[in-house]
FIMI-617179 format. One line per 10 residues: number of its first residue (from 0); their letters; for each residue x, y, z of C-alpha. Coordinates in Angstrom, 1 decimal. Example, Ala and Ser with C-alpha at 12.3 -4.5 7.8 and 13.67 -1.06 7.14 Angstrom:
BEGIN
0 = as = 12.3:-4.5:7.8 | 13.7:-1.1:7.1
# end
This chain:
BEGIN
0 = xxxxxxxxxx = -27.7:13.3:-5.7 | -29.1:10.3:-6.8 | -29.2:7.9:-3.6 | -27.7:4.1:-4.1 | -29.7:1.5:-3.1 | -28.5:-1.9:-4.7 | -24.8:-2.1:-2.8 | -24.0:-5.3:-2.1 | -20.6:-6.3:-0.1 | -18.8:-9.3:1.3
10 = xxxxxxxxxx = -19.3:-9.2:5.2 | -17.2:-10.5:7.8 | -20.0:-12.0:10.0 | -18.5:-12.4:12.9 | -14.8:-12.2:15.0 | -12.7:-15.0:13.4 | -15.2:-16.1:11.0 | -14.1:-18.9:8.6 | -15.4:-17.7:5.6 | -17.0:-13.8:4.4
20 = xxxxxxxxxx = -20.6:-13.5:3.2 | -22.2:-12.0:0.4 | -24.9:-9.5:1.1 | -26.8:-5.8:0.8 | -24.5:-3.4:1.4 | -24.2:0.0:3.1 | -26.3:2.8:1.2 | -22.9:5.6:0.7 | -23.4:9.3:1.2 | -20.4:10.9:1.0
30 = xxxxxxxxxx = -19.1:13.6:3.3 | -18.1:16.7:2.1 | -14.2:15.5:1.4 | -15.3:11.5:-0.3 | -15.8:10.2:-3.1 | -18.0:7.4:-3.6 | -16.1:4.8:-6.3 | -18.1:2.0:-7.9 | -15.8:-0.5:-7.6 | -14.5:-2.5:-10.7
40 = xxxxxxxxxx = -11.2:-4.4:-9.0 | -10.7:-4.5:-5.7 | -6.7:-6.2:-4.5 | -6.1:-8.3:-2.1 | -3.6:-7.7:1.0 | -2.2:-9.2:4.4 | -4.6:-6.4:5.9 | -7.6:-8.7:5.5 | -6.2:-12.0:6.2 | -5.3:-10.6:9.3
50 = xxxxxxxxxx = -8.5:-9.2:10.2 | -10.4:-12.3:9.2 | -8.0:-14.8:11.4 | -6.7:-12.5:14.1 | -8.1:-9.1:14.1 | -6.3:-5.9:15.3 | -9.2:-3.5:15.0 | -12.1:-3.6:16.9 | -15.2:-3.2:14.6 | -18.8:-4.2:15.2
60 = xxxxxxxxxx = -19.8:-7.2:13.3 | -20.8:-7.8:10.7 | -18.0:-5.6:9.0 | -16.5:-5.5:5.5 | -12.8:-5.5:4.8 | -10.5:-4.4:1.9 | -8.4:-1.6:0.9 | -7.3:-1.5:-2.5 | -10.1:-0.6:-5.0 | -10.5:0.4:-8.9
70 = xxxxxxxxxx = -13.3:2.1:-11.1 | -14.9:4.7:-11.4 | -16.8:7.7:-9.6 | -20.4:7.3:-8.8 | -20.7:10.2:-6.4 | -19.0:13.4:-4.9 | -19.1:14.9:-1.6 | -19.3:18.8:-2.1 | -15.1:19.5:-1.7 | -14.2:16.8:-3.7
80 = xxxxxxxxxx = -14.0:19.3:-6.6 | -10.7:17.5:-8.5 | -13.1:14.6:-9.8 | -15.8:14.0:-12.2 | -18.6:11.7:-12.1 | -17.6:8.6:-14.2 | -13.6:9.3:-14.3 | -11.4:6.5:-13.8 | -9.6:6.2:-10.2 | -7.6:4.1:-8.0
90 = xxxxxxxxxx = -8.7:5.0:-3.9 | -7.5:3.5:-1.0 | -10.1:2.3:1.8 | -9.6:3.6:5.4 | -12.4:1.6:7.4 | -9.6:0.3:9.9 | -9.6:4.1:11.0 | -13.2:5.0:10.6 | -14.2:1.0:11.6 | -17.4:2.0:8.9
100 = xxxxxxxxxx = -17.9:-0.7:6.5 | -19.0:2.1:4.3 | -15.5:2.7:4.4 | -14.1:-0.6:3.1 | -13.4:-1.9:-0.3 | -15.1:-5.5:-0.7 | -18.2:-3.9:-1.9 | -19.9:-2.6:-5.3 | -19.5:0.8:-4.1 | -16.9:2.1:-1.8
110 = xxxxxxxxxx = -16.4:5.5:0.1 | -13.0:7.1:0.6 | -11.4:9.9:1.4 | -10.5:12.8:-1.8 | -6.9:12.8:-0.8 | -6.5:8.9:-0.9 | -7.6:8.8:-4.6 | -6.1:9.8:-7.8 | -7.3:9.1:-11.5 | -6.2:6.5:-13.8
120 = xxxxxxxxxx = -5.3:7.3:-17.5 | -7.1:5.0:-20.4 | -3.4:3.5:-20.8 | -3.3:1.8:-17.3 | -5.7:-1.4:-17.0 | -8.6:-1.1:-13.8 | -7.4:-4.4:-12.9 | -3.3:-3.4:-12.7 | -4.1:-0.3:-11.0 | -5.8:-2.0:-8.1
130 = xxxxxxxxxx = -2.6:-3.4:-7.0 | -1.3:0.0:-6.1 | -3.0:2.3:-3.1 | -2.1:0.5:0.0 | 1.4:-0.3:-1.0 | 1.4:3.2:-2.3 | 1.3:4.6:1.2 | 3.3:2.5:3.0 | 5.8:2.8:0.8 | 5.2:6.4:1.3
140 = xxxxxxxxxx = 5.0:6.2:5.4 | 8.8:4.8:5.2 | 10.3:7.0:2.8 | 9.2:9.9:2.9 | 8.1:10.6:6.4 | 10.7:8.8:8.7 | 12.9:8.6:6.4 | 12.9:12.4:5.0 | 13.3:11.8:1.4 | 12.4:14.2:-1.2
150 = xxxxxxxxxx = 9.1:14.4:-2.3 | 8.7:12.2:-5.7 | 8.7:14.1:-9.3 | 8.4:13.1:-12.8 | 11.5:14.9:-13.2 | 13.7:14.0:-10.0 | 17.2:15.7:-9.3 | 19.5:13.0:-8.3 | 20.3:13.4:-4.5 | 23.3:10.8:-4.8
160 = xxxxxxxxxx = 22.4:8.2:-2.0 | 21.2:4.9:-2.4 | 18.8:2.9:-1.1 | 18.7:-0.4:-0.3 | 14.9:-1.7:-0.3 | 14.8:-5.3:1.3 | 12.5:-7.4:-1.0 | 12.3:-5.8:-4.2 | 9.7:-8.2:-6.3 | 7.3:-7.6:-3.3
170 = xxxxxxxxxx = 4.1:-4.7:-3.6 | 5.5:-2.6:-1.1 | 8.8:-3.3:-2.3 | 7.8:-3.0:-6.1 | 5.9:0.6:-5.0 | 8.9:1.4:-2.9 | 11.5:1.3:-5.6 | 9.6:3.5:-8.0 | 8.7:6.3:-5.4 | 12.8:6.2:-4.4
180 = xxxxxxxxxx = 14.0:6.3:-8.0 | 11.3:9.5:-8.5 | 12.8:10.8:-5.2 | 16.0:10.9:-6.9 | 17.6:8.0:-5.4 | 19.6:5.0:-6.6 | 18.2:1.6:-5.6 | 19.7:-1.0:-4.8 | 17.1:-4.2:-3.6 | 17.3:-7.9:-2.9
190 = xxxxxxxxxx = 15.2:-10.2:-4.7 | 15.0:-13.9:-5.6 | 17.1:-15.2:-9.2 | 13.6:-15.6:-10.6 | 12.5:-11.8:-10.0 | 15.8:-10.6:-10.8 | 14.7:-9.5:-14.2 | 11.2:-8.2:-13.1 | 13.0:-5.5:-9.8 | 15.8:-4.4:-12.8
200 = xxxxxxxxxx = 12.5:-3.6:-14.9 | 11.1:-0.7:-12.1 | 14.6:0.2:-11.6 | 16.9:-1.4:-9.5 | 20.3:-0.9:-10.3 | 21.8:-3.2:-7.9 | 20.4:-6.5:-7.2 | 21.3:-8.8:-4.6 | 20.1:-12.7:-4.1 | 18.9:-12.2:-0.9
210 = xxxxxxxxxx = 19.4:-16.4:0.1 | 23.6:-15.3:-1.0 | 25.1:-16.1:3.0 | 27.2:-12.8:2.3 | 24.7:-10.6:1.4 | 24.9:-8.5:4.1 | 29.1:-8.1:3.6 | 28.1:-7.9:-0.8 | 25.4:-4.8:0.1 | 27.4:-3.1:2.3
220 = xxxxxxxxxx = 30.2:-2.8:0.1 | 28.2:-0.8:-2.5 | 26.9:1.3:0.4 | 28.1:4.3:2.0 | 27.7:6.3:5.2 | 24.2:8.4:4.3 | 22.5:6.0:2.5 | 19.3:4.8:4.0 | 18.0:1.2:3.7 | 14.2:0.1:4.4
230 = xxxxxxxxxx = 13.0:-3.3:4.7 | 9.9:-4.4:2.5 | 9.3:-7.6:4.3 | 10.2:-7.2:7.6 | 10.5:-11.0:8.8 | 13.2:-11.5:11.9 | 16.0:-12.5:9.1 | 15.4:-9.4:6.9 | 15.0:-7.0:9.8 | 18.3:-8.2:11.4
240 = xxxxxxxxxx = 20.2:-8.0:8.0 | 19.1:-4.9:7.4 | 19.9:-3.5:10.9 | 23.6:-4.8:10.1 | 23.8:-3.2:6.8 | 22.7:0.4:8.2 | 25.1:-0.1:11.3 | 27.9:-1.0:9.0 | 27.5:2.5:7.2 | 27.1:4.5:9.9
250 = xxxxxxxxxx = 23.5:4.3:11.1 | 20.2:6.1:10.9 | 16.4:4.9:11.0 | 15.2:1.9:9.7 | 11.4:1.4:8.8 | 10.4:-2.0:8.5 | 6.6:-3.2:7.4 | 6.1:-5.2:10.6 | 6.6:-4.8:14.3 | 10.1:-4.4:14.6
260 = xxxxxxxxxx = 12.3:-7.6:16.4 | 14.8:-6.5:18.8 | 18.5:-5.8:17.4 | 22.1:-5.4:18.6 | 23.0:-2.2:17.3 | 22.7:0.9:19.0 | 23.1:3.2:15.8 | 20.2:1.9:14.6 | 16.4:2.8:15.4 | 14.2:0.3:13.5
270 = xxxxxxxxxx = 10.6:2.6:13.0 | 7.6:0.7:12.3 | 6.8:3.0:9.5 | 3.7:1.1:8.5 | 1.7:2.2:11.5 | -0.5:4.3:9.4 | -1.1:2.3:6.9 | -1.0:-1.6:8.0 | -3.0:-0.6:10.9 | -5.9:2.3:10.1
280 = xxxxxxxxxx = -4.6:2.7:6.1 | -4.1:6.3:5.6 | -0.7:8.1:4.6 | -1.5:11.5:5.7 | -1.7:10.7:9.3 | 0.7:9.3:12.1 | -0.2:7.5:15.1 | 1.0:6.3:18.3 | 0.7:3.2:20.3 | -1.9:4.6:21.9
290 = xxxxxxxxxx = -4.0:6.3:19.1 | -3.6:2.0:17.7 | -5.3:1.2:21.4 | -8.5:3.6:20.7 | -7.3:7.0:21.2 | -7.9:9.9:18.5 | -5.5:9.5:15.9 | -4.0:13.5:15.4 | -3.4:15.0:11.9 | 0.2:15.7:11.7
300 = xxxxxxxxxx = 0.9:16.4:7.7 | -1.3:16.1:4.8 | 1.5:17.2:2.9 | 2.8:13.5:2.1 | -1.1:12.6:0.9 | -1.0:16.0:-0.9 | 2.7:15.6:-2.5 | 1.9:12.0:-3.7 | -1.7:11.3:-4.3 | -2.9:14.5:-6.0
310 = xxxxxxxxxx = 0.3:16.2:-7.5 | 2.9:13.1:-8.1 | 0.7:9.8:-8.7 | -1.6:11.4:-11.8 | 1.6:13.2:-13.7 | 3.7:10.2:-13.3 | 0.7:6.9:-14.4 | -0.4:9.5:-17.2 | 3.5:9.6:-18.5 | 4.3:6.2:-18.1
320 = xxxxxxxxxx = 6.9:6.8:-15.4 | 5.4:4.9:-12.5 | 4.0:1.5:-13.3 | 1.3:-0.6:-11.3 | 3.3:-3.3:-10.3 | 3.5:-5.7:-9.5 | 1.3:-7.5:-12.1 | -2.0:-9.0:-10.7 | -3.7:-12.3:-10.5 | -7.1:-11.5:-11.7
330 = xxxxxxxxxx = -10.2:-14.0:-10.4 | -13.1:-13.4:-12.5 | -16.6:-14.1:-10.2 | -17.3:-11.3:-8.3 | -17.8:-10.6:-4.7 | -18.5:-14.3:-4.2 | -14.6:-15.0:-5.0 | -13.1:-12.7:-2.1 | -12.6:-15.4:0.3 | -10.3:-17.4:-2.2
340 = xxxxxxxxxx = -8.4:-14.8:-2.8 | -7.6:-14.2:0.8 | -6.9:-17.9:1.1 | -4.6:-18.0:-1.8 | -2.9:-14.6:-0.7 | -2.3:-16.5:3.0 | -0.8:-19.1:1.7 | 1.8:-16.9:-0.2 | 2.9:-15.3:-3.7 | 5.6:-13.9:-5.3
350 = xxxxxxxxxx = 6.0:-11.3:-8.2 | 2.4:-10.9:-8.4 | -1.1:-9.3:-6.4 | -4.8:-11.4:-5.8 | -7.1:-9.2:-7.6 | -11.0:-9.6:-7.6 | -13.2:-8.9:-10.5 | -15.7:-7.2:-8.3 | -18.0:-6.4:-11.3 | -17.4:-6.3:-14.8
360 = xx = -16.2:-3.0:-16.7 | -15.9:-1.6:-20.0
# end
């Protein structure tokens, strides 16, 4: 294997630092279960915001941040027989687990693990498909481990619930609907009047304005006692709303993207059922407080990563039944354009993903 020498990433100098620099990056040598990806796109999320201006890991600086990456495969660790050098993928970074910056995606060339990455088909853009991996597994966290739902197929059998996904037009929302619909479930969302038309595209059936002052009373009447609802956003208002929803049909867990706030109702247990993924970014494993505060994490299931990454994710891209939405925002420049992106993600979007051209592609 043919070592890399000309990596270069965008570091995080130091705790809090104002601004990421651009530098040589780690040399990769993938472990027996990696794949090394040359980066092409690489998405921005509230992940790295977060870390830049008030980290929750506890890496030594300099570090690099990032999740979401694009392109293609530069090297293979020895097990990582379901890839080819060259193929086109999608992988999701873990360096919040590992705290490696070999590990993280703001680099030319990446390392992650085989189970968090799946190919792309020629149809589906480099840039659209980098919106996808971390809001792939969250997603994935609240459905289908806390809140059991059937693994997703091309070819679903309709379970007859609904679910009601709290801010539809968002990535984990956008993700969320598509992996419900291919779970066999209707879905039911909330999004603004100007992403009405985009949440009905990937599949909403029922769409509520979620600013409407009897939304709650309007969602609950379509509702019924087994349905499940999980909230995409997860702010105070949305967390209480949705807390009133599943208490007025009967109860049950609710996983919400952020810690959750406290609520009134006793039927209902609001999960944070991002911890895997908002925290250390990996789907096939489930932590506890205490695993967040520096304990080993412990491998509970690989049969979520398994189900959804290797079996569901390259079927349904390659048949056009799961799109990579939402659409992004690319920024042409490389590396050097990370930081904006980070600033204009903090500031808020809507409808849409940052996206950096890490290096141009054919």
């Amino acid at each position: 294997m043919t070592q890399i020498t000309d990596n270069k990433a965008a570091w995080l100098p130091f705790e809090k630092a104002p601004a990421l620099e651009v530098g040589p990056g780690p040399t990769p040598n993938p472990g027996e279960n990696e794949v090394v990806i040359k980066v092409a796109y690489a998405a921005v999320n509230p992940t790295d915001w977060i870390m830049q201006d008030q980290p929750y890991a506890h890496p030594q600086y300099p570090f690099i941040i990032g999740v979401d990456v694009s392109g293609t495969v530069a090297q293979l660790g020895s097990a990582a027989t379901r890839f080819e050098i060259g193929q086109r993928v999608i992988g999701h970074c873990d360096s919040l687990l590992t705290l490696k910056a070999t590990n993280a995606g703001f680099q030319h060339y990446t390392t992650c693990r085989e189970i968090l990455v799946t190919e792309v088909p020629n149809s589906v853009p480099l840039a659209n498909a980098a919106v996808l991996p971390l809001a792939i597994d969250t997603a994935s966290t609240g459905l289908f481990k806390h809140l059991k739902l059937p693994f997703p197929s091309v070819d679903p059998k309709p379970t007859g619930k609904t679910i009601l996904i709290w801010g539809g037009s968002s990535s984990v929302g956008s993700t969320a609907i598509q992996l419900a619909l291919a779970a066999g479930l209707t879905v039911a969302t909330t999004a603004g009047a100007h992403n009405k038309a985009y949440v009905k595209e990937i599949g909403a059936t029922h769409i509520f304005d979620h600013k409407d002052p009897n939304v709650v009373q309007e969602i609950s009447k379509i509702l019924k006692t087994g349905d499940v609802v999980f909230d995409a956003i997860a702010v105070e208002g949305s967390q209480k709303a949705c807390a009133t929803i599943l208490h007025n049909i009967g109860g049950g867990k609710l996983p919400v993207v952020l810690w959750p706030v406290p609520i009134e109702y006793d039927d209902v247990e609001s999960v944070f059922g991002m911890l895997q993924t908002l925290l250390i970014s990996v789907v096939t494993f489930a932590y506890t407080q205490d695993a967040v505060n520096g304990l080993d994490p412990g491998l509970v299931d690989l049969d979520i990563g398994d189900a959804v990454w290797r079996k569901f994710l390259p079927q349904a891209l390659a048949a056009g039944k799961f799109q990579a939405k939402p659409d992004p925002e690319v920024l042409e420049g490389g590396l050097e354009k990370v930081q904006e992106g980070i600033d204009i993600l903090r500031k808020g979007v809507s409808a849409k993903k940052i996206v950096i051209e890490i290096a141009k592609h054919d």
